[in-house]
Each structure stands twice: as structure tokens, then as C-alpha cells.
C-alpha positions in Angstrom: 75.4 125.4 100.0 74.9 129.5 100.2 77.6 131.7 97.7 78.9 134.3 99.2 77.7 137.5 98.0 80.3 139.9 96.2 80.1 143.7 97.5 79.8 144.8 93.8 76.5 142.8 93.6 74.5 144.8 95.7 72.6 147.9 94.7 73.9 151.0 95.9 71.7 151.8 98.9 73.2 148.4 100.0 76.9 149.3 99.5 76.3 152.3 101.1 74.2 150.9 104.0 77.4 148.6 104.9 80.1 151.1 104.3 78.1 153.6 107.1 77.5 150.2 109.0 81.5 149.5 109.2 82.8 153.0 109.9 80.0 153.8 112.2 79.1 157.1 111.0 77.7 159.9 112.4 75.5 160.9 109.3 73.0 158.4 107.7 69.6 159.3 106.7 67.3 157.2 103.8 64.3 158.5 102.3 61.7 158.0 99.3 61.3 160.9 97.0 58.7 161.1 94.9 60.4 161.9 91.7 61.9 160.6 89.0 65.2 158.9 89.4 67.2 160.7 86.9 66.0 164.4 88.5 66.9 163.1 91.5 70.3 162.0 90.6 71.2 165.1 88.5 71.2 167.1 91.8 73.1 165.1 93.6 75.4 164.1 91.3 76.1 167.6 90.5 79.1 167.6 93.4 80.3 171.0 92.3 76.5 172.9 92.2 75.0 171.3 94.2 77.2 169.7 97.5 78.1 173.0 98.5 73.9 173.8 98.7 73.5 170.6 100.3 75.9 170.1 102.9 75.9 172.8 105.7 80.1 174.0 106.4 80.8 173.3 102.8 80.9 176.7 100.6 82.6 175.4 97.9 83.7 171.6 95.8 86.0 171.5 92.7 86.4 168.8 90.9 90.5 168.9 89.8 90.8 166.0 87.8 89.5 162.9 86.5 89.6 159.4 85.1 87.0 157.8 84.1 84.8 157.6 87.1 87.8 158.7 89.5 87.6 162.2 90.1 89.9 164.0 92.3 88.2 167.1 94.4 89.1 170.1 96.4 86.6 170.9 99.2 86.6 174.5 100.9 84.6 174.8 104.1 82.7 178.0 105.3 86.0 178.5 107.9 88.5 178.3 104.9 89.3 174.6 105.7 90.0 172.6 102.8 90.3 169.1 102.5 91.5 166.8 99.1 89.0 164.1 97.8 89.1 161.2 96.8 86.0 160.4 94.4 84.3 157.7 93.0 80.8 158.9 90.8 78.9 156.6 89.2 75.1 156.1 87.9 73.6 155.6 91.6 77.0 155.8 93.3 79.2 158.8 94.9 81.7 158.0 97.5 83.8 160.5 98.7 87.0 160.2 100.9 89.5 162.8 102.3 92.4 162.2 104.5 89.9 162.5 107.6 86.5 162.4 106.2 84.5 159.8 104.0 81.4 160.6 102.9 78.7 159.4 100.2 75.5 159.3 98.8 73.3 156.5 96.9 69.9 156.2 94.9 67.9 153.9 92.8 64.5 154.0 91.4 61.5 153.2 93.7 58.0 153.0 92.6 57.0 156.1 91.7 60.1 157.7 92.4 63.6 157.7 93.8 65.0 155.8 97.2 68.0 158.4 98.2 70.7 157.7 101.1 73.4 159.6 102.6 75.8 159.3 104.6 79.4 161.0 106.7 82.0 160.3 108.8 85.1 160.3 109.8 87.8 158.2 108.7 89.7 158.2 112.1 88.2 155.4 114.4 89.6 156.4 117.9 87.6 159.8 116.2 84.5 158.1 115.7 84.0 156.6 118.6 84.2 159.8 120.5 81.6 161.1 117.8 79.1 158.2 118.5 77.1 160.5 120.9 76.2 162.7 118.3 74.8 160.3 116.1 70.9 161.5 117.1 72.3 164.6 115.3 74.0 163.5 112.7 70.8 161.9 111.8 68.9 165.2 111.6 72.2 166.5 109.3 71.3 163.6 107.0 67.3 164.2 107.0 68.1 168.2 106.0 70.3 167.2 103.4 67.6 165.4 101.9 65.3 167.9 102.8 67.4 170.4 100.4 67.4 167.8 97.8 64.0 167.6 97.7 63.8 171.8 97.6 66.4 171.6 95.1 64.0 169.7 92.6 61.1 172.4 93.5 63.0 174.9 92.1 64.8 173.1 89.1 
């Protein structure tokens, strides 16, 4: 007789793997980086520094409050949008939701270096469904945000 695995036993490039999965989103891109873990995850984990450099519309992210590993943000796009997040930060772990978007990020140690994944979408599903087209794309979003991770540890 199999057990049924619990969500909060798999590692986080699992969790984050099925979470994208479910809400079909438009972003998801995986990559080894060859360095360490904990530089790794000090850039991304750095949501107010470093989101803003890493995702492309997004010129600013304040964290407004916090408990624990709850943190509550305010995100300012480059066209004066601003949306209210929802966070959850942990070693390995960020998941980010708004009223309309859900977004996260995930990374554990890997040989000689670090196993990063991204991922965004929408929270709306009659949205993402109209979005599914653009998935090739939102693929090439999530490669360049890695792509500036990796710059972003260059110039650290």
C-alpha cells in the first residue's frame, strides 16, 4: 500500500513545479547555477533589491509588514500600477500572490551549485486560458530572469 505524499514534503522546486502545473502559468523557467546556494538565494530572496532588477514592468517592491515568514508587500509597476501581496519567504521558498497575480520563485543546492525556478501567472483562470498562447514567451521571461540572477551574482 502507497502513502500519500503531503505537499509540505516535497522540496521546493517540487512545490513550485505543481503550483505552476495547476494554475497553468504563463512564466516557468528552471536552471542550474553554478554557485553556491546561499549567494544564490540572497539575491533572490532580497524581494525589495532585487525583484524590481529582476522582473521586467516592476520598478519598485516594499515589504509593508510582517509576521514571521508572512510578509505583506506593495508592488509598483513601471506604468504606476500597483498591486498588494500576499507573501510567503522562506529558506528555498517565495510565493507571492496579489488580487490578480501569483508569482514565485524556488532553489535548493545542486552539485556544485544551486537548482533555481521561477515562475507567474495569473490568478484569474478564464484569464489564463486566454494567456496560454503566450506561454513560448513567458518562457523566455522566465530564462531572462534567471539570466539577471546569474548577472546579479557577477557583480555582487
Amino acid at each position: 500500500m502507497s502513502q500519500a505524499c503531503s505537499f509540505g514534503q516535497l522540496n521546493p522546486l517540487q512545490r513550485l513545479r505543481i503550483i505552476s502545473d495547476t494554475i497553468g502559468s504563463v512564466v516557468y523557467a528552471e536552471r542550474h547555477i553554478p554557485a553556491p546556494y546561499q549567494q544564490v538565494w540572497a539575491v533572490v530572496s532580497d524581494l525589495e533589491g532585487q525583484l524590481p532588477r529582476l522582473i521586467t514592468g516592476l520598478s519598485s517592491f516594499q515589504i509593508v509588514g510582517t509576521a514571521g515568514n508572512r510578509l505583506k508587500a506593495r508592488g509598483v509597476g513601471v506604468a504606476a500600477t500597483r498591486a498588494f501581496f500576499d507573501v510567503v519567504l522562506d529558506d528555498g521558498w517565495c510565493l507571492m500572490q496579489s488580487r490578480l497575480i501569483v508569482g514565485g520563485m524556488a532553489a535548493l543546492p545542486e552539485g556544485d551549485g544551486t537548482r533555481l525556478a521561477v515562475f507567474g501567472g495569473l490568478r484569474n483562470r478564464y484569464a489564463r486560458s486566454l494567456l496560454r498562447p503566450l506561454r513560448p514567451v513567458g518562457g523566455m521571461r522566465g530564462r531572462a530572469m534567471i539570466d539577471k540572477v546569474e548577472r546579479q551574482l557577477r557583480v555582487r
